[in-house]
N, C-alpha and C positions, 0 to 999 in steps of 0.2 A: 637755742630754740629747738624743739622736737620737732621734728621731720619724718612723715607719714611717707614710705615709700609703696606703694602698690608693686607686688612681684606680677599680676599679674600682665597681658598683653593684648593687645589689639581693643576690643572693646571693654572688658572690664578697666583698662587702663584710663578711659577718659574718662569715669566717672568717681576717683579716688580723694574726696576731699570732704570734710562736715565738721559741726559740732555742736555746744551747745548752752543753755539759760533759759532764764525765765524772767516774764516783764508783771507789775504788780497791776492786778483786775481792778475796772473800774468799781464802785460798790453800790449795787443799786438798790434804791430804795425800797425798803422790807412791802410797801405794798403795789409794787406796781410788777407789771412782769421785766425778768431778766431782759436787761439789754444785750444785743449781737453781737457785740466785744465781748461779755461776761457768759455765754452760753457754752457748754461744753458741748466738746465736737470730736465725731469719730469716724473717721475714714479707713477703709481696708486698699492698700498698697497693692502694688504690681507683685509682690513675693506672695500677695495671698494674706496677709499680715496685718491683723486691725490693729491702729493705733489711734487713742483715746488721747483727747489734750480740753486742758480744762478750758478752753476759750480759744478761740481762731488765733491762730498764732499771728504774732507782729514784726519780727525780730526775726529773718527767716537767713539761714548761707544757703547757697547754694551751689553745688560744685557743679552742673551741667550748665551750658548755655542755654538751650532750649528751655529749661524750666525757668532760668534767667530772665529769657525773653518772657515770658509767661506770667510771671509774679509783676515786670513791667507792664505788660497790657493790662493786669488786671488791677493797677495802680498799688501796688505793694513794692516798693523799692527794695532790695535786698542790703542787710547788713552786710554781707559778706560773698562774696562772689569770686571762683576759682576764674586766674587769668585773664585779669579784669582788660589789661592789654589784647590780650586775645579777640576776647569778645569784641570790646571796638572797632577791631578790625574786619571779622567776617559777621558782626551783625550790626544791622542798624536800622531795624526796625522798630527796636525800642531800644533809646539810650538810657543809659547808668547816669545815675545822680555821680556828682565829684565824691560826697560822702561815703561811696560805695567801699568798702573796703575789700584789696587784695589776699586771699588768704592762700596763695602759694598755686603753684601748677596742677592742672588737673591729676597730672601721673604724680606729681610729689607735693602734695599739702602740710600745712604747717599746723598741728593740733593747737600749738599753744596760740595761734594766730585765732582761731576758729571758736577757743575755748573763751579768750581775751573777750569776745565780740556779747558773749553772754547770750546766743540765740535760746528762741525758743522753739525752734524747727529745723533740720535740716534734712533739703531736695537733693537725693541724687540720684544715679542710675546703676551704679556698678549693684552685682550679686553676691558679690564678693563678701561672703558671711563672717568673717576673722573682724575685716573693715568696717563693718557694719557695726557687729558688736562692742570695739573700739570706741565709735564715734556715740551709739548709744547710751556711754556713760556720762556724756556731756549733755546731751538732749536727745527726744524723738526723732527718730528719722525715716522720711517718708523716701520708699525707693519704689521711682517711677519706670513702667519696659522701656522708653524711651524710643523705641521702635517694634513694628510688629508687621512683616513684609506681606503675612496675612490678610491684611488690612489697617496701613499707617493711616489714611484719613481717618477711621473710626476712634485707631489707638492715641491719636492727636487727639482729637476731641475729648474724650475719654480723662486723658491726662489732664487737659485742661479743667475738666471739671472738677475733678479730684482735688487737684493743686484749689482749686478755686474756695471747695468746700472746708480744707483744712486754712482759711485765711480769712474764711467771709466773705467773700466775693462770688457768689454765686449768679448777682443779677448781674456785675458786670462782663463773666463767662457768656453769661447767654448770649449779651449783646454784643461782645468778638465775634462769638460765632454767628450771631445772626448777619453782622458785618460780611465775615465772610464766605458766608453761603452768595450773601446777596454780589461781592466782587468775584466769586465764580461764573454764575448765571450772567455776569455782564460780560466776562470774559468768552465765556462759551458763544455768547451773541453777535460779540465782534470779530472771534476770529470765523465763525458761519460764514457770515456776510461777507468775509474778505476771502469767502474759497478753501480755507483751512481744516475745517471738518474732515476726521479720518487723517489727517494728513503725518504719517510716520515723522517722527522724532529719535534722537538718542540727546543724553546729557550724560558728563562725566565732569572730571579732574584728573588731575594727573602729577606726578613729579619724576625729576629726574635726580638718577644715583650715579654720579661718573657720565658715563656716554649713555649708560641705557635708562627710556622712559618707559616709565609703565602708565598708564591707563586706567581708572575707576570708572568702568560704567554704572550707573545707576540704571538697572532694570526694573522689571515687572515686580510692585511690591513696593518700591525705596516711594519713599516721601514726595518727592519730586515728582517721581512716576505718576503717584496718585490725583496730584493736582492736577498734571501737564491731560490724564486722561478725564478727569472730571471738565477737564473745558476741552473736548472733543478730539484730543490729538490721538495717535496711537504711537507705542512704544516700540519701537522698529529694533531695540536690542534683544535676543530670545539668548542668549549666551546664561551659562551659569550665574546663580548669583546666590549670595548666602539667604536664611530664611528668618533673618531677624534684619538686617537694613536690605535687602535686596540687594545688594550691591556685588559687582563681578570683575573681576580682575585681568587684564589682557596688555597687548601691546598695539603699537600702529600692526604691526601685520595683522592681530586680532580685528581691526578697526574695517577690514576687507571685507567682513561678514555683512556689514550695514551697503548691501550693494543697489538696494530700492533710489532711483536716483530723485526720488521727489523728498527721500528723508532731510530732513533742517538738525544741525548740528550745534547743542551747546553745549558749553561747560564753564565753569567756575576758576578764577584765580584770584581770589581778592587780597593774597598775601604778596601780591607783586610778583609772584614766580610764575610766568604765562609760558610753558611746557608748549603749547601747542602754536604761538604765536611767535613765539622765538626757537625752543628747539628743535620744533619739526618744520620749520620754515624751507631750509632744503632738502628737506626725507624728501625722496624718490618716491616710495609707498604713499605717504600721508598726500602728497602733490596729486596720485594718482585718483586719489577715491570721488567717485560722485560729486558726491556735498562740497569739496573742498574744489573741486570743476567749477561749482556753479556758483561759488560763494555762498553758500546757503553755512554759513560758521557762525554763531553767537556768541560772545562772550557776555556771557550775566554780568550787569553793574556789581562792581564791588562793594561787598556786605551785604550781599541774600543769603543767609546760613538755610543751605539744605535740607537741614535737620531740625526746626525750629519748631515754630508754634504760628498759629494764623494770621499774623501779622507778616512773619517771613515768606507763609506759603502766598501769602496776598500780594508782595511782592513779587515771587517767583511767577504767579500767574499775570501777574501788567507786565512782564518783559517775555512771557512768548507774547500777547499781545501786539505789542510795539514789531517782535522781529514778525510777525505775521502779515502784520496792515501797513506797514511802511517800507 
């Protein structure tokens, strides 16, 4: 089997997987107008890049999660889906059909898996132009920013419609998002009432290599950030952070900076490696800080992906909810 390695690192690496086919149009009748399966469709991608398909594609891979999650809300099940394990694990806001097909790891996909499936579209995120091209010969491939620390709420939305437009699903994008405008605004209302307003935040993850942990904060910009502030909190992390996921990188000493003692403390482990519950359980430092004084420490239920799409953020916002009013 052919095996697609991505040389590249960090972000281009999670989006290394595609390929491709084509499914036969329905034929509609010489006098009536084209039906919305048989209409061709042209969408211009996150590279800046129109890509033209003769009909909303059916038959989609897709190598990110998040668009994963996406093609699920919008009731298009994907043929092929990178790390289908994966995804189960840290997302579950919209589950995979069993039919779902595995076409190898985000960092190392399998062509002939992807080519097998016969899509007629494939979702990814990497820039990575060699890759691209590659996957190109198999099918169109639509490559979404997948983040934009600029503005992730708009860049989410944004995605979603896109994705939405290249499948036919346009009316039921609108109605995600109308969905979740409306469990923001509910959000925003409960944590008011319970006192919460303004009230400083940080969120992270973490893992550990040997003895030492490191720390992923998510600042001003990342995904999370955006929701947690759209329902009134504020971002208590101002530390570095990159200018595509916001995200900033530290250790428990780094964690000394969040010294505002009313900030609420979460973060993520949904692969079972709980860093902050287990290996800093007797840090000297991590014992010392505010938040962890007051118990004010969340752990997000596992399988809210970070990085998802409005179903995941929809999630992410009922659990500061919950740590708020109870």
């Amino acid at each position: 089997m052919l095996s697609l390695r991505s040389a590249l690192v960090a972000l281009a690496a999670i989006a290394a997987l595609s390929a491709c086919g084509t499914t036969e149009a329905p034929v509609a009748a010489p006098s009536s107008a084209p039906s919305p399966s048989s209409t061709p469709v042209s969408v211009t991608d996150g590279r800046g890049k129109k890509i033209d398909l003769e009909r909303p594609a059916a038959r989609v891979v897709s190598l990110e999660w998040g668009e994963t999650e996406m093609l699920a809300t919008l009731g298009v099940m994907p043929v092929g889906v990178a790390d289908v394990k994966g995804y189960g694990t840290w997302v579950t806001s919209a589950k995979l059909d069993a039919s779902v097909k595995d076409v190898g790891m985000r960092n190392e996909p399998s062509v002939d898996s992807i080519a097998a499936l016969q899509p007629d579209l494939i979702v990814m995120e990497s820039d990575d132009a060699a890759l691209v091209g590659q996957l190109e010969k198999f099918a169109p491939v639509l490559v979404f920013k997948g983040s934009d620390a600029a503005g992730n709420l708009t860049r989410m939305r944004a995605d979603l419609n896109l994705l939405a437009t290249a499948v036919g699903k346009t009316a039921e994008a609108e109605k995600a998002l109308a969905d979740f405008d409306a469990a923001l605004a509910d959000a925003k209302q409960k944590i008011a009432a319970a006192g919460g307003a303004g009230k400083p935040f940080a969120m992270a993850d973490g893992w550990k290599e040997g003895s030492t942990i490191s720390v992923r904060l998510f600042g001003k910009g990342a995904l999370v950030s955006d929701v947690a502030e759209a329902v009134g909190l504020k971002n208590a992390w101002s530390g570095k952070v990159d200018p595509v996921w916001g995200l900033g990188n530290t250790d428990v000493e780094g964690l000394t900076a969040l010294k505002d003692p009313g900030t609420r403390f979460f973060y993520s482990a949904s692969d079972g490696d709980d860093v902050f519950a287990d290996g800093l359980a007797s840090n000297a430092i991590w014992k010392s800080l505010p938040f962890v004084k007051k118990q004010n420490v969340t752990k997000l239920p596992d399988g809210i992906w970070t990085f998802g799409g409005p179903l995941s953020c929809k999630q992410y916002a009922e659990a500061l909810v919950k740590a708020y009013t109870t």
